[in-house]
C-alpha positions in Angstrom: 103.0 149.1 47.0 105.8 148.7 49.3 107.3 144.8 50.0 106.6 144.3 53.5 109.6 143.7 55.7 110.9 140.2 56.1 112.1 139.1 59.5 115.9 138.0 60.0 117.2 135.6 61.9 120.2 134.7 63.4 122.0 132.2 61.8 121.3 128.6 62.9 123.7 127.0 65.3 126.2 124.6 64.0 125.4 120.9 64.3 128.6 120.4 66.5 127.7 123.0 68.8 124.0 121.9 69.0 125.1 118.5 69.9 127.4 119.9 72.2 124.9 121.8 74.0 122.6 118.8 74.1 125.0 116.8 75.5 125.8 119.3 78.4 122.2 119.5 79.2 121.9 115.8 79.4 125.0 115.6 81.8 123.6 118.1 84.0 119.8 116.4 84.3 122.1 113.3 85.5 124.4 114.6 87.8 121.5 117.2 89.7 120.5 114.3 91.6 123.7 113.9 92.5 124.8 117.1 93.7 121.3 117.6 95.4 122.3 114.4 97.2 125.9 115.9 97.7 124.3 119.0 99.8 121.5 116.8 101.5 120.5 117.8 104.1 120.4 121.6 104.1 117.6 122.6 106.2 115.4 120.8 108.9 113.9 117.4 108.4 110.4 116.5 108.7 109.9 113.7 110.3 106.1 111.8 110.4 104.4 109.9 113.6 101.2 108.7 112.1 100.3 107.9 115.5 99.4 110.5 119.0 102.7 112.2 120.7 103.3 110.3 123.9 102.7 106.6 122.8 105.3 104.4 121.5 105.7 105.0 117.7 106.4 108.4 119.2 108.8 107.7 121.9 110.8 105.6 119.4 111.1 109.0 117.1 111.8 111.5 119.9 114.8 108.9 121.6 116.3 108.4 117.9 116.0 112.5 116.5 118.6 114.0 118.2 120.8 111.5 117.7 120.3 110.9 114.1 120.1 114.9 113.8 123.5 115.0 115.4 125.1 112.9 112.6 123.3 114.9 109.6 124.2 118.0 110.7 120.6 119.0 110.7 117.5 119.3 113.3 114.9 116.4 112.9 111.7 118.0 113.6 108.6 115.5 115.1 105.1 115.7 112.9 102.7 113.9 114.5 99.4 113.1 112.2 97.4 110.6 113.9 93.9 109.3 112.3 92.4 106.6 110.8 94.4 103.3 111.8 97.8 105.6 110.6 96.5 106.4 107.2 96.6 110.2 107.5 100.0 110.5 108.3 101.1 107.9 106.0 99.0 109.3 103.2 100.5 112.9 104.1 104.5 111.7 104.3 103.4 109.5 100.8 102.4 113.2 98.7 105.5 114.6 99.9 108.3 115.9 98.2 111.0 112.8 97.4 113.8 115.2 98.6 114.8 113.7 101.4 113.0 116.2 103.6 110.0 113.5 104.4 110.7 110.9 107.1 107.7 108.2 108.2 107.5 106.1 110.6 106.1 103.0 109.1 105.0 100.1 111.1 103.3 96.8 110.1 99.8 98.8 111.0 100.4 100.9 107.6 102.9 98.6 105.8 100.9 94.8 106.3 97.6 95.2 108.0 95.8 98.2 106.7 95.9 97.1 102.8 93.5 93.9 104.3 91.4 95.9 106.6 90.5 98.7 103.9 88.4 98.0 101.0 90.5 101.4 99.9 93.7 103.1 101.1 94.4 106.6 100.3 98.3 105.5 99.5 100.1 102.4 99.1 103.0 100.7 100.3 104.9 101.3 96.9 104.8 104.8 97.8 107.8 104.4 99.7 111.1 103.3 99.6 112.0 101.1 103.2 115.3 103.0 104.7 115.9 100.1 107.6 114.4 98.4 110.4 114.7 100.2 114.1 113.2 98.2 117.1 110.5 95.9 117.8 107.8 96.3 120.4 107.4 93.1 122.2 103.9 92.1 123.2 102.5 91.0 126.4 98.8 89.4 127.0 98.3 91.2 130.2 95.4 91.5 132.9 94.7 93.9 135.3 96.3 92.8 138.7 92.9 92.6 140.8 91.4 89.9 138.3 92.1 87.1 140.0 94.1 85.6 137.3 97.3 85.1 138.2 98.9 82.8 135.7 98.6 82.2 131.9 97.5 79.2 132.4 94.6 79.5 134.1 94.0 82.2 132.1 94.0 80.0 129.2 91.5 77.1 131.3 89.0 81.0 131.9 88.4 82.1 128.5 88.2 77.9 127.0 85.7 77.4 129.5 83.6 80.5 129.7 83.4 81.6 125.8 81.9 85.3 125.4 82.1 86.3 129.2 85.7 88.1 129.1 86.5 90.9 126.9 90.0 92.1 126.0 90.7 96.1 125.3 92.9 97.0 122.4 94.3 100.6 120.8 92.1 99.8 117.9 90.6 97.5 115.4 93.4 96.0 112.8 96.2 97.2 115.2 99.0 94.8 115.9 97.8 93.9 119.5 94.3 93.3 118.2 95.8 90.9 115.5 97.9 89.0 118.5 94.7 88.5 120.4 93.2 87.3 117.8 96.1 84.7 116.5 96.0 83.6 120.3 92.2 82.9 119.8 92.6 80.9 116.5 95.5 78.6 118.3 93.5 78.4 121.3 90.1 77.7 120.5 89.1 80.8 122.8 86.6 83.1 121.9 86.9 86.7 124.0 85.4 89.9 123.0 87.0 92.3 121.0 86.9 96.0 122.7 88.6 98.6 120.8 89.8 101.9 121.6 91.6 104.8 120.2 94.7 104.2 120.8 97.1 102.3 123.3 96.7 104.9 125.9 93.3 105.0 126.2 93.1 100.9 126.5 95.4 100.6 128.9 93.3 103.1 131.3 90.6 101.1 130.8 92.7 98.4 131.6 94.0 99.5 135.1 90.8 100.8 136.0 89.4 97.0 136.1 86.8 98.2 133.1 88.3 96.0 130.7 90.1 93.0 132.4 92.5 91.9 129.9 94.3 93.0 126.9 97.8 92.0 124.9 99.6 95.3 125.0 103.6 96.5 124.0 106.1 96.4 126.3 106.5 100.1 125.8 103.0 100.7 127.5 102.8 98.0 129.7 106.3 97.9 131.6 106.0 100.7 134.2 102.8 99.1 135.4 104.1 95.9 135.5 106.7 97.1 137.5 104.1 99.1 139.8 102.4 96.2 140.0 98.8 97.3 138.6 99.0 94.6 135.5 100.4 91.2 135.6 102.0 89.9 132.4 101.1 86.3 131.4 102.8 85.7 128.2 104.6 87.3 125.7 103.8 86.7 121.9 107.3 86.1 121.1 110.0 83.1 119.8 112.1 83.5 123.0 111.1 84.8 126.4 111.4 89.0 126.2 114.7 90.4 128.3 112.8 93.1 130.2 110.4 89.9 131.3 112.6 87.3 131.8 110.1 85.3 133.9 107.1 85.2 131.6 106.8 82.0 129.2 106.0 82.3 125.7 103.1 80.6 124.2 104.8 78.2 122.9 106.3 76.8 126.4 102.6 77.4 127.3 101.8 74.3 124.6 100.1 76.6 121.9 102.4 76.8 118.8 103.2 79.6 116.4 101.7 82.7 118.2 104.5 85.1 117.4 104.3 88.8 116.6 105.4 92.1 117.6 104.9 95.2 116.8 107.8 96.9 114.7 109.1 99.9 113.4 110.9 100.8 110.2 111.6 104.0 108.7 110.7 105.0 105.3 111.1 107.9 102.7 108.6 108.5 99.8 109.5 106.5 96.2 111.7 108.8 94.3 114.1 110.1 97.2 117.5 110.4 95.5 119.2 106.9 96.2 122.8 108.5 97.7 120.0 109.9 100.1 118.4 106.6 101.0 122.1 105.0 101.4 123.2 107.7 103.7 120.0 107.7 105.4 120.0 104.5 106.3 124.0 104.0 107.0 123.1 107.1 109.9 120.3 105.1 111.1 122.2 102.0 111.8 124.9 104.3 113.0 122.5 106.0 115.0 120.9 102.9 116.5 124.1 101.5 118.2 124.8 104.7 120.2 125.0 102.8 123.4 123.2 105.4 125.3 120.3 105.3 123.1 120.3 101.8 122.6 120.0 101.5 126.7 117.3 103.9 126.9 115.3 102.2 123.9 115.9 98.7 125.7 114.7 100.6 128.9 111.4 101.3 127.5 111.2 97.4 126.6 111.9 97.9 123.0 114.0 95.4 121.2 116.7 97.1 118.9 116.7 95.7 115.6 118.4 97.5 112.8 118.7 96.2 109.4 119.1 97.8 105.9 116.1 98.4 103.5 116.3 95.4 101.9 116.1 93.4 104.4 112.7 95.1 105.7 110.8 95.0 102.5 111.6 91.0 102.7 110.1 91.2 106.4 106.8 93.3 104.8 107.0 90.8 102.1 106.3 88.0 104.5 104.7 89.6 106.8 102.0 90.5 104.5 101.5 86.4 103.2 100.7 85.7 106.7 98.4 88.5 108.0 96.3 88.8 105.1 95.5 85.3 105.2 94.8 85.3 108.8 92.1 88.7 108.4 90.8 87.2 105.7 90.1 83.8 107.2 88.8 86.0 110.9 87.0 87.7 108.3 88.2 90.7 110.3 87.6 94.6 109.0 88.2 98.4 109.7 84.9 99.2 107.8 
């Protein structure tokens, strides 16, 4: 019976050259990073709004875009995805590729409040990697101009002596400007009722239209109808008085200490982004930032530009998220 054929090989590589081809392979898998980072960016970016087109986390966006666009080389393309107190945009940006393609707009809603107000979050702040700081959004306790309140002051002798009988309106439970109304209530003694809405646009209708009398809103939202006169500011919630209201006290000139807070916005890429990427990212933001025409038009819109690098805003989420979570928890304050 006939052997049955044997199969041949080819003769082994050499150690030397096996080691050399190991070697190259290794080189490679270090430097792709690198050379993706080199070409970055080559196509549009995405970049998320986990809030409604037309309020001020998307104003902010839109102003900054072109101009950070410009310097890249590359068109930055708005992606709204509002829901759930920010977490569907968040949690969309958060399974993105980490190419650099996948901007967020991250604010202390999704970045300190929401991992208080939610038993469970869909991602988590170490999803991301903070590019840099971009502009605060001063806030305002504000009434409609037909209430009869004209100063914050007697606002503040209203609510102490009549607990339950005003309400405030907010863009929604856990936001920033329910969070300052309810700081002003702990340091006050005040008790007001919380009425929430979805979203700042829809509370400050409700606000002009007399149907809700009072509410802390941005600067953003509230400044052209302070300066139509349908809303009066009282006070802003801030360490110094705000530039664009240079005749409204603080709190704290008002005798009630430490009620500070704004909101802010920092942009953010998801963990894993090549590093060179976050660098340049955030060097063009910066850049980007001090372009004095958008700088005027930001400041216009009552923002406060702030830029920092990302170190400096994960120490601000860092402390940020010390306070807060103390203060929901003691309010004993939920989203569920």
């Amino acid at each position: 019976m006939p052997t049955r054929p044997q199969p041949t090989f080819a003769p082994a590589l050499s150690r030397r050259v096996a080691l050399g081809m190991m070697a190259a392979l290794a080189a490679w898998s270090l430097a792709a990073p690198a050379a993706r980072a080199d070409s970055w960016p080559a196509k549009p970016i995405r970049w998320v709004v986990a809030y409604p087109a037309g309020g001020g986390s998307d104003f902010l966006a839109r102003q900054l875009a072109p101009q950070l666009g410009k310097q890249l080389g590359q068109t930055l393309v708005i992606d709204n995805r509002p829901g759930a107190a920010g977490q569907i945009g968040t949690d969309n940006a958060a399974k993105s590729a980490p190419d650099g393609y996948t901007l967020l707009s991250g604010d202390n809603g999704v970045m300190v409040f929401n991992s208080a107000l939610f038993r469970k979050l869909p991602y988590a702040v170490s999803d991301f990697v903070p590019v840099g700081f971009m502009a605060r959004f001063p806030l305002v306790l504000s009434v409609n101009a037909q209430s009869g309140i004209s100063s914050a002051t007697q606002w503040l002798d209203l609510v102490k002596k009549n607990p339950g009988k005003f309400s405030y309106a907010s863009p929604g439970i856990g936001s920033p400007h329910h969070l300052a109304m309810e700081l002003i209530k702990e340091r006050s003694g005040s008790f007001i009722v919380h009425v929430p809405y979805r979203g700042t646009a829809f509370a400050t209708q409700d606000m002009l239209a007399g149907v809700v009398p009072m509410g802390v809103l941005d600067t953003a939202a509230a400044l052209p109808h302070f300066r139509s006169g349908k809303l009066k500011p009282l006070a802003v919630l801030s360490a110094r008085r705000v530039a664009a209201l240079p005749d409204v006290p603080t709190f704290a000139e008002l005798g009630i200490k430490d009620v500070e807070l704004s909101a802010w916005q920092g942009l953010f890429v998801p963990k894993g982004t090549p590093e060179p990427i976050v660098q340049r990212l955030g060097a063009e933001l910066q850049k980007a930032l001090a372009v004095p025409e958008v700088k005027a038009r930001l400041e216009d819109f009552g923002l406060e530009v702030a830029p920092s690098d990302g170190a400096a805003l994960a120490r601000h989420i860092q402390r940020e998220t010390e306070f807060w979570h103390a203060l929901i928890k003691s309010r004993h304050i939920t989203a569920e």
